[in-house]
The first five atom37 places (N, CA, C, CB, O) and aatype in JSON, in Angstrom:
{
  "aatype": [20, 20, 20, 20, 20, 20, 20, 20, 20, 20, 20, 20, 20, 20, 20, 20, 20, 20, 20, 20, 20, 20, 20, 20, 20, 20, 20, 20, 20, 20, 20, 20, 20, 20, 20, 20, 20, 20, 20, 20, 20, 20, 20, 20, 20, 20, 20, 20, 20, 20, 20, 20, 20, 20, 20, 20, 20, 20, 20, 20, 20, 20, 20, 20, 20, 20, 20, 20, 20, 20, 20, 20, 20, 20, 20, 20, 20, 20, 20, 20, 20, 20, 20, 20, 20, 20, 20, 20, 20, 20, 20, 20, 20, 20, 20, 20, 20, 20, 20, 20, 20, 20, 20, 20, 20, 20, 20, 20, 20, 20, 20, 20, 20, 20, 20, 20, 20, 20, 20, 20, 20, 20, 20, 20, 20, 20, 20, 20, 20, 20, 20, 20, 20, 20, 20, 20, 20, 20, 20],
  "atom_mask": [
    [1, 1, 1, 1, 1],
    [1, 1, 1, 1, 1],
    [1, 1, 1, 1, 1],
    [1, 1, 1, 1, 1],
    [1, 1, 1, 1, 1],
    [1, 1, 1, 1, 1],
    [1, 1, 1, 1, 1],
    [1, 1, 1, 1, 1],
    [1, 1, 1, 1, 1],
    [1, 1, 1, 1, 1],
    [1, 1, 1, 1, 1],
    [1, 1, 1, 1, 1],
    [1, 1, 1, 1, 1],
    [1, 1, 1, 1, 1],
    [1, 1, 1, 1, 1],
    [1, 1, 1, 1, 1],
    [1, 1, 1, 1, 1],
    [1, 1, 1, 1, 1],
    [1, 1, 1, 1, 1],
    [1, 1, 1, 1, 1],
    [1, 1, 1, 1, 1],
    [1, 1, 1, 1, 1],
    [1, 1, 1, 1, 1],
    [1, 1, 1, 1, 1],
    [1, 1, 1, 1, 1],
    [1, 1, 1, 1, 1],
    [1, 1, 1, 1, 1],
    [1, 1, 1, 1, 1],
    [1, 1, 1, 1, 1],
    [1, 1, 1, 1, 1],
    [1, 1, 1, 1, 1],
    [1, 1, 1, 1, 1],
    [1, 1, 1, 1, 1],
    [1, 1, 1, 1, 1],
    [1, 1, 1, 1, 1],
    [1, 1, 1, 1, 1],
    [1, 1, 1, 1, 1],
    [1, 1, 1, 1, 1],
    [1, 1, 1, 1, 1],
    [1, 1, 1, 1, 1],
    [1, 1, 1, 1, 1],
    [1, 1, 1, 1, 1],
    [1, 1, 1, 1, 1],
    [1, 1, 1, 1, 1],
    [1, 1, 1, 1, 1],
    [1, 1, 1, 1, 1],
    [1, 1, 1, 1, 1],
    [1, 1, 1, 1, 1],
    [1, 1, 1, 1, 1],
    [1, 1, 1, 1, 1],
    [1, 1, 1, 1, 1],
    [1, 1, 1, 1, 1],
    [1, 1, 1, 1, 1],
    [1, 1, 1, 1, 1],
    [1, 1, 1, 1, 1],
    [1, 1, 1, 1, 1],
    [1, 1, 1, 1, 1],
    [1, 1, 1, 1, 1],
    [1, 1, 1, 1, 1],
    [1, 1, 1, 1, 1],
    [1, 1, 1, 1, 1],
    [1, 1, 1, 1, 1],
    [1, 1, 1, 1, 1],
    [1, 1, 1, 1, 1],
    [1, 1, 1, 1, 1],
    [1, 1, 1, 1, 1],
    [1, 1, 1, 1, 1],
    [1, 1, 1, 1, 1],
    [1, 1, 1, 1, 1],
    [1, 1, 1, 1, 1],
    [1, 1, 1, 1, 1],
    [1, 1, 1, 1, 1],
    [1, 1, 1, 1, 1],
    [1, 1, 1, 1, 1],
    [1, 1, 1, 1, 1],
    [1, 1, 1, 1, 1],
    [1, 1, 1, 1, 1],
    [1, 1, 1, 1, 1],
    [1, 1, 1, 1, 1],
    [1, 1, 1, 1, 1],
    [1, 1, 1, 1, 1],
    [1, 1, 1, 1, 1],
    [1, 1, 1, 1, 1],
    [1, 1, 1, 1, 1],
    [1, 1, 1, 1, 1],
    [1, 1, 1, 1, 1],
    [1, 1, 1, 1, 1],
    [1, 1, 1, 1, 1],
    [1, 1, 1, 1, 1],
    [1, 1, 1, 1, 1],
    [1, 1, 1, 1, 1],
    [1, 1, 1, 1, 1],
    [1, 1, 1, 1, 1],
    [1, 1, 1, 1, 1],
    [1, 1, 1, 1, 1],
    [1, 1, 1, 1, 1],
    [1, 1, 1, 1, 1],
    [1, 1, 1, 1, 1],
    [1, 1, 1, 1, 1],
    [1, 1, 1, 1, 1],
    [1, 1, 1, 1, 1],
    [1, 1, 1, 1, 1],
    [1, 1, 1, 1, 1],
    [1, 1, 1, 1, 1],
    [1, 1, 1, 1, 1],
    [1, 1, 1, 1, 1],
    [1, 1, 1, 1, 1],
    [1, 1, 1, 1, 1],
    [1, 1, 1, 1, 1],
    [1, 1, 1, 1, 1],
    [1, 1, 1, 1, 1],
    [1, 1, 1, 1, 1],
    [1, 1, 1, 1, 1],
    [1, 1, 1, 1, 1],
    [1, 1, 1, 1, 1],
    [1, 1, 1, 1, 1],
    [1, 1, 1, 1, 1],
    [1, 1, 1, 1, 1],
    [1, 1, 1, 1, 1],
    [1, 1, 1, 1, 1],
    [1, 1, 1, 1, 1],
    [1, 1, 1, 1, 1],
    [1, 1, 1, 1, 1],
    [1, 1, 1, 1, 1],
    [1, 1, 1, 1, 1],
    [1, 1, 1, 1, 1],
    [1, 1, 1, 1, 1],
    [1, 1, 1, 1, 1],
    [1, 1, 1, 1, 1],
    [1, 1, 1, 1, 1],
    [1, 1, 1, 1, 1],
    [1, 1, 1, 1, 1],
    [1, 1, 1, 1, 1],
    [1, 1, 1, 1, 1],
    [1, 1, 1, 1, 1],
    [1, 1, 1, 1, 1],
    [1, 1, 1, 1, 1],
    [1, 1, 1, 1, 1],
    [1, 1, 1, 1, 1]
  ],
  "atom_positions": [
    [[0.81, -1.2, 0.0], [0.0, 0.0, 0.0], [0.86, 1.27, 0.0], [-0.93, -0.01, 1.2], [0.22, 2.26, -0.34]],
    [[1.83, 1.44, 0.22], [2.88, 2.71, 0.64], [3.41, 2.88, -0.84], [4.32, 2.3, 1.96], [3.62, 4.03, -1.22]],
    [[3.64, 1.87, -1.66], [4.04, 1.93, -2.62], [2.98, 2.38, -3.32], [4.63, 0.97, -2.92], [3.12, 3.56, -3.63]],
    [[1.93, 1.87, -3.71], [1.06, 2.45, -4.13], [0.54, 3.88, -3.9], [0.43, 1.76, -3.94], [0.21, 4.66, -4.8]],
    [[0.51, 4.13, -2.43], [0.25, 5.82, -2.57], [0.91, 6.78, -2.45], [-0.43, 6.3, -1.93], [0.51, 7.93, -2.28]],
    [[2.44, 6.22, -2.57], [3.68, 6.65, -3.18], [3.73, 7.28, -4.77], [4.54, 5.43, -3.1], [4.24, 8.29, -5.26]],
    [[2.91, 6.12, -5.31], [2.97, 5.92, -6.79], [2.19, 7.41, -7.21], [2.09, 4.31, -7.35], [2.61, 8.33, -7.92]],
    [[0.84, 7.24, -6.45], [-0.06, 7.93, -6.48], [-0.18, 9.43, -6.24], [-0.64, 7.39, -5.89], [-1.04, 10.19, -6.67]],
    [[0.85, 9.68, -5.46], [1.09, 11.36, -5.14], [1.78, 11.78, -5.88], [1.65, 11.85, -3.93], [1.55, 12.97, -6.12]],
    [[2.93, 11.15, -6.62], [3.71, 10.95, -7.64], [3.24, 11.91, -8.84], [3.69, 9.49, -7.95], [3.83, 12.85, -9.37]],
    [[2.21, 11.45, -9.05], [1.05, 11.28, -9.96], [0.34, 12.49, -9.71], [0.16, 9.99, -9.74], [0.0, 13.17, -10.68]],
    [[0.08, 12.83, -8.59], [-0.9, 14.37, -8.38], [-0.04, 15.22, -9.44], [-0.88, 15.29, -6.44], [1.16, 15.02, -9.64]],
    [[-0.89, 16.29, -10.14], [-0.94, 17.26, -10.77], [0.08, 18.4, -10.42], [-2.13, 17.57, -10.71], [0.57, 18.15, -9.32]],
    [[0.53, 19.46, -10.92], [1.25, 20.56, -10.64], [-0.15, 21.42, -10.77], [2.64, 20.89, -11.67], [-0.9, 21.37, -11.75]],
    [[-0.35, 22.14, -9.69], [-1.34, 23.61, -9.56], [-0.47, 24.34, -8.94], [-2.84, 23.63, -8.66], [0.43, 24.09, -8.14]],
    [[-0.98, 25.49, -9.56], [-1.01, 26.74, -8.07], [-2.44, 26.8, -7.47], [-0.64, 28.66, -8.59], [-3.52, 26.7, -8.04]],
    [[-2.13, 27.0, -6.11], [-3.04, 26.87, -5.02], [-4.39, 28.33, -5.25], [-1.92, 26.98, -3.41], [-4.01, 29.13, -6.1]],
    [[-5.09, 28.51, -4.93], [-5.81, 29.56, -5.08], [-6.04, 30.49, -4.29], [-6.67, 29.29, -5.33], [-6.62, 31.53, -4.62]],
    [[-5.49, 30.17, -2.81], [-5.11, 31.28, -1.92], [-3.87, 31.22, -1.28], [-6.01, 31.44, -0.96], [-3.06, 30.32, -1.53]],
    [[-3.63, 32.16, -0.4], [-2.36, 31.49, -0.01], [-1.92, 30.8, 1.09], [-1.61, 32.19, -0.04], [-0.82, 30.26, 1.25]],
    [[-3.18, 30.89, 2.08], [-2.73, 29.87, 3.2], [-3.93, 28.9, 2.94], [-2.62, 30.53, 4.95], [-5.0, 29.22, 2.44]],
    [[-3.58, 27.81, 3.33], [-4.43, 26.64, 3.76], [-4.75, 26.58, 5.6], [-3.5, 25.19, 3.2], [-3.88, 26.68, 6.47]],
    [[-6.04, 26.42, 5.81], [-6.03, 26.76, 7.58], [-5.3, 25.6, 8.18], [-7.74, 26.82, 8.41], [-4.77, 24.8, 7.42]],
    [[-5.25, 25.49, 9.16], [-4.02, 24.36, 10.05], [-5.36, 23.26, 10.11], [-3.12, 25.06, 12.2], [-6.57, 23.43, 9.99]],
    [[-4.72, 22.39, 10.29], [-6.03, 21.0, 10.86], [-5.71, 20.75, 12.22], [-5.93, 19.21, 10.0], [-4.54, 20.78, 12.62]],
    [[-6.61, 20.51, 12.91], [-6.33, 20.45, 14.61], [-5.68, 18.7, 14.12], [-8.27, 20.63, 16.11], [-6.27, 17.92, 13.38]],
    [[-4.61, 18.52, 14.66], [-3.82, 16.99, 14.88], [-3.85, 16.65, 16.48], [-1.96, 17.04, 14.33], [-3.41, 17.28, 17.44]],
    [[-4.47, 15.56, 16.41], [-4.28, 14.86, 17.48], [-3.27, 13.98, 17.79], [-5.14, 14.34, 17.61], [-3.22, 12.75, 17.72]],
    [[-2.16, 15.12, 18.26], [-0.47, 14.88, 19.02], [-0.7, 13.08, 19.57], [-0.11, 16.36, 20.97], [-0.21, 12.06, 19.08]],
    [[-1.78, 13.29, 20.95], [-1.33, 12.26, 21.52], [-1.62, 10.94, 21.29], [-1.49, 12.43, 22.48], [-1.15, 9.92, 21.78]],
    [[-2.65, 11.19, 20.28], [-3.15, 9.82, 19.09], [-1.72, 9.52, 18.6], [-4.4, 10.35, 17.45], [-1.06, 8.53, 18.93]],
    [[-1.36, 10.42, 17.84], [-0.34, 9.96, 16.79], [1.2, 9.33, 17.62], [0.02, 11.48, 15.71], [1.99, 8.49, 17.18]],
    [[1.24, 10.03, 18.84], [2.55, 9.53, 19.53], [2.52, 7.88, 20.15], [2.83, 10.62, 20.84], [3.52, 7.22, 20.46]],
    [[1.03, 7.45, 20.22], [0.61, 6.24, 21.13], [0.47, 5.62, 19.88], [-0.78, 6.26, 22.26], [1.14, 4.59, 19.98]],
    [[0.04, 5.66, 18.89], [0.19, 4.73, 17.56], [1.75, 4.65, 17.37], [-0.61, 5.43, 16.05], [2.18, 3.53, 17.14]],
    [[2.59, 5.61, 17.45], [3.88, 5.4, 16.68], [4.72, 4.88, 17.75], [4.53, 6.75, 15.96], [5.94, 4.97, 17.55]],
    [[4.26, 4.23, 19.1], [5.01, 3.76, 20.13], [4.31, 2.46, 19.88], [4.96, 4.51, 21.61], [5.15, 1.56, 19.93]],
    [[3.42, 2.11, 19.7], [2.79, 0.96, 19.47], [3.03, 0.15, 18.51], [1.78, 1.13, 19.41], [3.09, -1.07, 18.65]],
    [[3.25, 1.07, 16.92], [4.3, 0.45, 15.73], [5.75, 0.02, 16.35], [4.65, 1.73, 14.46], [6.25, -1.09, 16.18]],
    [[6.57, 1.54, 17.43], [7.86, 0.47, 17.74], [7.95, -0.44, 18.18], [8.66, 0.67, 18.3], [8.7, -1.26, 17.66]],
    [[7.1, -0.85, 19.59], [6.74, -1.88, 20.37], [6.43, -3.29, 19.16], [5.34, -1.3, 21.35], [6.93, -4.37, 19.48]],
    [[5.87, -3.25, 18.26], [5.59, -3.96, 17.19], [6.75, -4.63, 16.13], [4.77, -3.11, 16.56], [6.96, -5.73, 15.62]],
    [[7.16, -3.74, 16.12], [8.65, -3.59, 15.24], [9.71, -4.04, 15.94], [9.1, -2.12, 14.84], [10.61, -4.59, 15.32]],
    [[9.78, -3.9, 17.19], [11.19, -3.94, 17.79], [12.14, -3.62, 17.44], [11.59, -4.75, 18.04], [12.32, -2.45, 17.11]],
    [[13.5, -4.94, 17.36], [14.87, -4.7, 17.1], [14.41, -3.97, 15.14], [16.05, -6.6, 17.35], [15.41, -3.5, 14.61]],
    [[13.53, -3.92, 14.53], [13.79, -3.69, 13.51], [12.83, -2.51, 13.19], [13.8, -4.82, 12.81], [12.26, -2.34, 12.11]],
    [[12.74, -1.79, 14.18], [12.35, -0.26, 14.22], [13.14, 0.68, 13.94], [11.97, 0.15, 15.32], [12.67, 1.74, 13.51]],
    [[14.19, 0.56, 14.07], [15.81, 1.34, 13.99], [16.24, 1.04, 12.86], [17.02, 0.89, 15.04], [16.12, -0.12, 12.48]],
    [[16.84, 2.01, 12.04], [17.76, 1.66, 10.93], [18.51, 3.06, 10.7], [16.92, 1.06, 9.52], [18.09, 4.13, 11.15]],
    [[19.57, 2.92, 10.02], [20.63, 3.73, 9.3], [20.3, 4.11, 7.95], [21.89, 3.01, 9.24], [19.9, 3.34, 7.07]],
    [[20.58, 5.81, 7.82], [20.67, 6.27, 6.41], [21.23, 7.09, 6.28], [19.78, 6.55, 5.78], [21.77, 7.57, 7.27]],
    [[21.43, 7.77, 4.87], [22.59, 8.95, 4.78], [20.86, 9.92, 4.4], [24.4, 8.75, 3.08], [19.93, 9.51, 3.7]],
    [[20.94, 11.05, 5.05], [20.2, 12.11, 4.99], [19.65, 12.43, 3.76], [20.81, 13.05, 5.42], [18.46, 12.26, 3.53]],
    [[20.72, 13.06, 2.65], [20.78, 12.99, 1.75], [21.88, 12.52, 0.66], [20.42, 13.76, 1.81], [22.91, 13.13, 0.35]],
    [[21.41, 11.28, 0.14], [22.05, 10.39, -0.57], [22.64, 11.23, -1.96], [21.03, 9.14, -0.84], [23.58, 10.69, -2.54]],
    [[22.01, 12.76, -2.62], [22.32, 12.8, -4.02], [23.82, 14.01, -3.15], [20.67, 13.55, -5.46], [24.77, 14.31, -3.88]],
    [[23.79, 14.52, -1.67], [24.99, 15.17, -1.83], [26.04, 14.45, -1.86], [25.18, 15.99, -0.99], [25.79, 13.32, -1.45]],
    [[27.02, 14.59, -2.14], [28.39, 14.14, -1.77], [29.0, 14.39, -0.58], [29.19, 14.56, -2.57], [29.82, 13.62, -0.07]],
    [[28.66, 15.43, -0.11], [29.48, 15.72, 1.47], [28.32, 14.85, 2.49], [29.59, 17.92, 2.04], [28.44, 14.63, 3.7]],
    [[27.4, 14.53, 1.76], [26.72, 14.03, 3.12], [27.13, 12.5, 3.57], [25.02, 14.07, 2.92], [26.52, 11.79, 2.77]],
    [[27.82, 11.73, 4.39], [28.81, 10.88, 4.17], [28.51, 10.07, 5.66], [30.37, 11.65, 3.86], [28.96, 8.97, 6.0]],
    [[27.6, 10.98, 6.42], [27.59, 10.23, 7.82], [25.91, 9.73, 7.97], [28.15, 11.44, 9.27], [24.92, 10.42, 7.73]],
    [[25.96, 8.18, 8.47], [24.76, 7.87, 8.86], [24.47, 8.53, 9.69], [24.53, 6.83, 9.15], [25.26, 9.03, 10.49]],
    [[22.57, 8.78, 9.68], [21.81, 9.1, 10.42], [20.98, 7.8, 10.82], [21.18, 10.16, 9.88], [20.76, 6.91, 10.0]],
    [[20.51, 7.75, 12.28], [19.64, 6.98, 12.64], [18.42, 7.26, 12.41], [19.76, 6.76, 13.66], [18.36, 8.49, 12.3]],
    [[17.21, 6.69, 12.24], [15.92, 6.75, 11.62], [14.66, 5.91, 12.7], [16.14, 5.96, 10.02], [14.98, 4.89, 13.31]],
    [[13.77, 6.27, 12.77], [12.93, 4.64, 13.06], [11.55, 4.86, 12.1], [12.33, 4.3, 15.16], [10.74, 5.77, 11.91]],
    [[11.79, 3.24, 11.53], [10.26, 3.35, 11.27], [9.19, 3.26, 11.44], [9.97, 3.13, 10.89], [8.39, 3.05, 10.53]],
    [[8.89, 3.38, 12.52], [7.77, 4.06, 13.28], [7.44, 5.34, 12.83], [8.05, 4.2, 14.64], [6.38, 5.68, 12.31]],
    [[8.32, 5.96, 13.03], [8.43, 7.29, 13.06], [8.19, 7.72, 11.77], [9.63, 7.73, 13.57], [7.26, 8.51, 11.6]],
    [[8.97, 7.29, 10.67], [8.23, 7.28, 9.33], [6.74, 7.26, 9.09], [8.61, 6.23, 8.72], [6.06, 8.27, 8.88]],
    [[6.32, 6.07, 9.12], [5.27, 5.65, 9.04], [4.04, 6.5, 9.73], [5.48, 4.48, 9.45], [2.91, 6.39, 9.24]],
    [[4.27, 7.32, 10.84], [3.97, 8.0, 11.48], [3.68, 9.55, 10.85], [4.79, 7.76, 12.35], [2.62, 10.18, 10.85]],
    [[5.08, 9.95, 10.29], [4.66, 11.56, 9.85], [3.76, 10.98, 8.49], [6.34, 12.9, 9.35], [2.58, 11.31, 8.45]],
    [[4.35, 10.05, 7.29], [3.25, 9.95, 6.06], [1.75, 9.86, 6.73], [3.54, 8.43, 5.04], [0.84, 10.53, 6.23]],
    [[1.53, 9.07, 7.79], [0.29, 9.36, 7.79], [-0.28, 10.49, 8.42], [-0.2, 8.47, 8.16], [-1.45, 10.79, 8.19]],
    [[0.68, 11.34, 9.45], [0.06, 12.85, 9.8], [0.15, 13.7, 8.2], [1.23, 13.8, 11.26], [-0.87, 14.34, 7.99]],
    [[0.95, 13.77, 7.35], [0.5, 14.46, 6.12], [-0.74, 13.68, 5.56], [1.7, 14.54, 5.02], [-1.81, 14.27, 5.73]],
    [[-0.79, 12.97, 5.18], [-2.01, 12.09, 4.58], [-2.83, 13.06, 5.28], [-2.24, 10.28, 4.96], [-3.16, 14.23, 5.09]],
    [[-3.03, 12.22, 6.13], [-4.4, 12.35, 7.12], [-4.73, 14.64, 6.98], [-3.68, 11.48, 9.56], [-5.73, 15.27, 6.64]],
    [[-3.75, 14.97, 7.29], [-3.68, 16.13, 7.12], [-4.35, 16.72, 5.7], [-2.38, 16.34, 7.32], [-5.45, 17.26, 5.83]],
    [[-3.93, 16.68, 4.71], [-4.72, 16.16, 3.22], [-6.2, 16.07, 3.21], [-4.29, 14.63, 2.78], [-7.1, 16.79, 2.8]],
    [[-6.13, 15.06, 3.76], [-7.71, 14.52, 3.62], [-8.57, 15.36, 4.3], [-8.01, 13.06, 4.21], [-9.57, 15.87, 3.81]],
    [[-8.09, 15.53, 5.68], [-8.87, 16.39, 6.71], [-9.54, 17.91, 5.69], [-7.54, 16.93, 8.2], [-10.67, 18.41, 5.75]],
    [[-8.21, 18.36, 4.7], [-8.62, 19.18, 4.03], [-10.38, 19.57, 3.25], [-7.67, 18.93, 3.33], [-11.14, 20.54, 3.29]],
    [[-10.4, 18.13, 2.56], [-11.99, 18.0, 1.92], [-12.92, 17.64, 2.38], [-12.23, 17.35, 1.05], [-13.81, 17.07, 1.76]],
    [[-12.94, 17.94, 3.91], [-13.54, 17.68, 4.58], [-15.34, 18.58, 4.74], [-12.52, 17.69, 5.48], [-15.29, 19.7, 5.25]],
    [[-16.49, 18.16, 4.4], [-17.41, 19.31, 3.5], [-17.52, 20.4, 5.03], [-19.47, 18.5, 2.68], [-17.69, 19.85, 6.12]],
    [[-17.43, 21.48, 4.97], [-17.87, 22.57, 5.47], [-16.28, 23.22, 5.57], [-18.85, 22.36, 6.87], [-15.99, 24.16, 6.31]],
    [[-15.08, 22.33, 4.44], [-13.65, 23.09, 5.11], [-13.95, 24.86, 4.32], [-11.65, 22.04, 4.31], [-13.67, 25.96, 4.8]],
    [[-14.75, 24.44, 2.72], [-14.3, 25.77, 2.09], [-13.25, 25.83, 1.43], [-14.12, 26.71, 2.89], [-12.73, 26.88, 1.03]],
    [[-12.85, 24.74, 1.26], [-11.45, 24.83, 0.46], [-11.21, 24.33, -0.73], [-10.5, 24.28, 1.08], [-11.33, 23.1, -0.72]],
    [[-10.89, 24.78, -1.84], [-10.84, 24.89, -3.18], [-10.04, 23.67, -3.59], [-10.25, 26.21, -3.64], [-8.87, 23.55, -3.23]],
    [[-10.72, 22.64, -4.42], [-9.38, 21.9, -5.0], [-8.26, 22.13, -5.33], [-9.44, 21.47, -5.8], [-7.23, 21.49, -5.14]],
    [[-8.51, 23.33, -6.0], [-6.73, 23.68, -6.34], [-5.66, 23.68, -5.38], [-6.5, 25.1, -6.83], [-4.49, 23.39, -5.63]],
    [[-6.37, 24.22, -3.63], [-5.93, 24.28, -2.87], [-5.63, 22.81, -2.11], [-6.52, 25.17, -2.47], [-4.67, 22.7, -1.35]],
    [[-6.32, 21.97, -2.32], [-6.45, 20.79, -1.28], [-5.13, 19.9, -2.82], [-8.85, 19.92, -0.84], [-4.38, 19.17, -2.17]],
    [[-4.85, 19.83, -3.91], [-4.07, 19.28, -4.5], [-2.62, 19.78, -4.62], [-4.62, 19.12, -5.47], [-1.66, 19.05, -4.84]],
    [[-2.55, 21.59, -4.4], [-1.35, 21.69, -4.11], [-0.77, 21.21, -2.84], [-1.13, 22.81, -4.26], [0.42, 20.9, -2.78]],
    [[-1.62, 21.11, -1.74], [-1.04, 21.07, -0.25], [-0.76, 19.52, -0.45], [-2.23, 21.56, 1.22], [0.05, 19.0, 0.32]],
    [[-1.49, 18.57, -1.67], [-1.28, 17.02, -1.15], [0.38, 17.09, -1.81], [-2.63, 15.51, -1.99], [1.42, 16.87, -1.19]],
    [[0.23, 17.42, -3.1], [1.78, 17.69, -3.69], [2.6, 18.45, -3.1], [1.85, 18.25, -4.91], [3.7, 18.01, -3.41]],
    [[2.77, 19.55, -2.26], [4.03, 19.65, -1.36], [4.02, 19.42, -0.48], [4.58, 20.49, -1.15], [4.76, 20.14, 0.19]],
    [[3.23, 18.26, 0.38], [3.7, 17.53, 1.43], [4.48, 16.6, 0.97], [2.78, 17.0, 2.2], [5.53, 16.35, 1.56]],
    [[4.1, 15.92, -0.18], [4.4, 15.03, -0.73], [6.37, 15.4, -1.17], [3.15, 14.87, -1.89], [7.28, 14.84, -0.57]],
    [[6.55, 16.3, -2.16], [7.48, 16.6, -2.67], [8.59, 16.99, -1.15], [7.01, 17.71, -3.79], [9.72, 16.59, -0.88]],
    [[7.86, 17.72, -0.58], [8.75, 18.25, 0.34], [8.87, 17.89, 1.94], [8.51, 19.51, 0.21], [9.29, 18.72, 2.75]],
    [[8.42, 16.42, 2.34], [8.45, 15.91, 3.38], [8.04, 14.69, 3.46], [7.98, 16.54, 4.07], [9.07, 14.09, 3.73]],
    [[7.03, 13.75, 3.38], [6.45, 12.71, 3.86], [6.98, 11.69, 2.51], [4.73, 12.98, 4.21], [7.33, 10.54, 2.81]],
    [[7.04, 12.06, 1.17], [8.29, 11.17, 0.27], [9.02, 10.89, 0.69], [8.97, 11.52, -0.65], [9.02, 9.8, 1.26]],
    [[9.96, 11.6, 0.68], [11.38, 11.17, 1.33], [11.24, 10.3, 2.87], [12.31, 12.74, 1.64], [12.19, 9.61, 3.24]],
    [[10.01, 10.4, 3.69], [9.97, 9.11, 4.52], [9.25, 8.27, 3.92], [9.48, 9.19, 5.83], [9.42, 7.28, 4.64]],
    [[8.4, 7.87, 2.93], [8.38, 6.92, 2.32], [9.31, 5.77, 1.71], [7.93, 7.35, 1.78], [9.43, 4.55, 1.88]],
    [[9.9, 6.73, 0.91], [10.81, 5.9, 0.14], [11.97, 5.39, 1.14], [11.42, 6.77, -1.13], [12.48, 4.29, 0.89]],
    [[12.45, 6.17, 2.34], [13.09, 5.26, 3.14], [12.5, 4.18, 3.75], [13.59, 5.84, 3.97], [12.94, 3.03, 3.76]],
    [[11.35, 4.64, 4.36], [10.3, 3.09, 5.07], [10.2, 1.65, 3.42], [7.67, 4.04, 5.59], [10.27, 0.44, 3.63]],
    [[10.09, 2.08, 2.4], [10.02, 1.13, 1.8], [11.54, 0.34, 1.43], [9.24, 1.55, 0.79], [11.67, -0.89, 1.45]],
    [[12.29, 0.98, 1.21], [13.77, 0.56, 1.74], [14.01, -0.46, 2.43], [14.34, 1.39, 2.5], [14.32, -1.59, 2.05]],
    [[13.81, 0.04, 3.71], [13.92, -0.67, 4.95], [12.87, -1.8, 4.79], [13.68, 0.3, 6.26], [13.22, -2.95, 5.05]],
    [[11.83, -1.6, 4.45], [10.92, -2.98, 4.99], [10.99, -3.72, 3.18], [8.68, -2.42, 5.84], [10.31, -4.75, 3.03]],
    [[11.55, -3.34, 2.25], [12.23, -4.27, 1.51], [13.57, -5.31, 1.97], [12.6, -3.47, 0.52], [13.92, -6.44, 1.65]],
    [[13.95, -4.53, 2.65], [15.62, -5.07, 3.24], [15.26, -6.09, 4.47], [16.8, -3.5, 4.02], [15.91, -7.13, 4.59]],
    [[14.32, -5.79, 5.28], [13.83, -6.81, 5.81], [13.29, -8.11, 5.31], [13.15, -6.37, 6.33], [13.86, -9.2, 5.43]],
    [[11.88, -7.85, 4.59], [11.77, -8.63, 3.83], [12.35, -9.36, 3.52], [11.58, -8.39, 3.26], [12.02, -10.49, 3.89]],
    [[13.58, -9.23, 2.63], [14.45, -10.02, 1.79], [15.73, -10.25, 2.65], [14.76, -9.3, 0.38], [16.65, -10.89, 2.16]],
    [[15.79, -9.82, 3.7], [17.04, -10.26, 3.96], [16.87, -10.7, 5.81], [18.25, -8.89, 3.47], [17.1, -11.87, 6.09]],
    [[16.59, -10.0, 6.65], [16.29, -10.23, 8.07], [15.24, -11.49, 8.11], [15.64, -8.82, 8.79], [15.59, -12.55, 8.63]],
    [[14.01, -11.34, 7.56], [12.4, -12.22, 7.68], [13.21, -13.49, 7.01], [10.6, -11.45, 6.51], [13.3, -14.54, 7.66]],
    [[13.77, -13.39, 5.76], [13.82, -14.65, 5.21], [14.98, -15.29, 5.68], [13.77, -14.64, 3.81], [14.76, -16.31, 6.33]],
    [[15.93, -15.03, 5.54], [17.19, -15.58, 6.32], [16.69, -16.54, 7.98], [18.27, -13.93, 6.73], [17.04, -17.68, 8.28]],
    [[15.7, -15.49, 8.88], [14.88, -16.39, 9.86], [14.1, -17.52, 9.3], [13.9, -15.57, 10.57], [14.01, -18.71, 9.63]],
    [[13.68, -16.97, 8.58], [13.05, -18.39, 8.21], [13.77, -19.58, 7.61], [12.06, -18.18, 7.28], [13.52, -20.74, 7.92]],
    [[14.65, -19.21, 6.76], [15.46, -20.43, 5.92], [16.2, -21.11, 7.34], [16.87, -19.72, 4.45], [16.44, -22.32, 7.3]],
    [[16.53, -20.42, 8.46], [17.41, -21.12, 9.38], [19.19, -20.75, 9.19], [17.06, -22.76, 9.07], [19.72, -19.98, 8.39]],
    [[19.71, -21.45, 10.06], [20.83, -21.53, 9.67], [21.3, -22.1, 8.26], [21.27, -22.08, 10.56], [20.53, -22.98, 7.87]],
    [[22.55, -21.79, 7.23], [22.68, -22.43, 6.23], [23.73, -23.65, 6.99], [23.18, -21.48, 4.95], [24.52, -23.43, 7.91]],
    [[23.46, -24.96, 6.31], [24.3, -26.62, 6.74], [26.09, -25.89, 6.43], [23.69, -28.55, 5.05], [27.11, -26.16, 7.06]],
    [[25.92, -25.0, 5.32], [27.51, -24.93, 4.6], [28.1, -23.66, 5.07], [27.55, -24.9, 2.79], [29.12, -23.16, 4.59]],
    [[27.13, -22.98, 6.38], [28.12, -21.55, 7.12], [28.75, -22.12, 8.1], [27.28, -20.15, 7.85], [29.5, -21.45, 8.81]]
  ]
}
């Protein structure tokens, strides 16, 4: 699914917005902190992972620690944030509710995507299955 609405924001349109602020959405902090303790608790030892910040500089050269929790966590406070937008009595203009999904997208909750899918590819294929195959007879 991440991939998919990865794919999908991808995909949103270029507008300009039609006013210039969008109003704030009330977020419920302590919802979102008790879900994203509940993903680590879930996750465990494989909540934590390593990345370089930004991979296209060249000076950027030192891992950063990450969790994905925490990922998983802000994409869905932008999402959710988004949506809250078309919400009927917001008043708010499509143009407006598709630019705000495209620069969350471009300018924050992507870039934790594409690391959370990373990581839970690398699991996948390498932590999950390796448990399962067992030890190899010939290590």
């Amino acid at each position: 699914m991440l991939a998919a609405l990865y794919s999908a924001a991808a995909e949103l349109p270029e507008v300009e917005p039609d006013t210039e602020e969008v109003p704030e959405s009330p977020r419920p902090e302590a919802e979102y902190r008790e879900l994203q303790g509940s993903l680590s608790t879930l996750l465990g030892r494989w909540d934590s992972y390593r990345d370089i910040f930004d991979p296209s500089d060249a000076g950027d050269q030192e891992p950063v620690q990450y969790l994905l929790s925490l990922d998983l966590l802000e994409i869905l406070e932008d999402v959710e944030y988004g949506r809250s937008l078309v919400a009927p009595g917001r008043g708010i203009t499509p143009a407006d509710v598709l630019w705000q999904w495209r620069f969350g997208f471009t300018s924050h909750w992507g870039r934790h995507a594409t690391a959370a899918l990373k990581v839970i590819n690398s699991l996948l294929h390498t932590q999950f299955v390796q448990a399962l195959e067992g030890p190899r007879p010939d290590a």
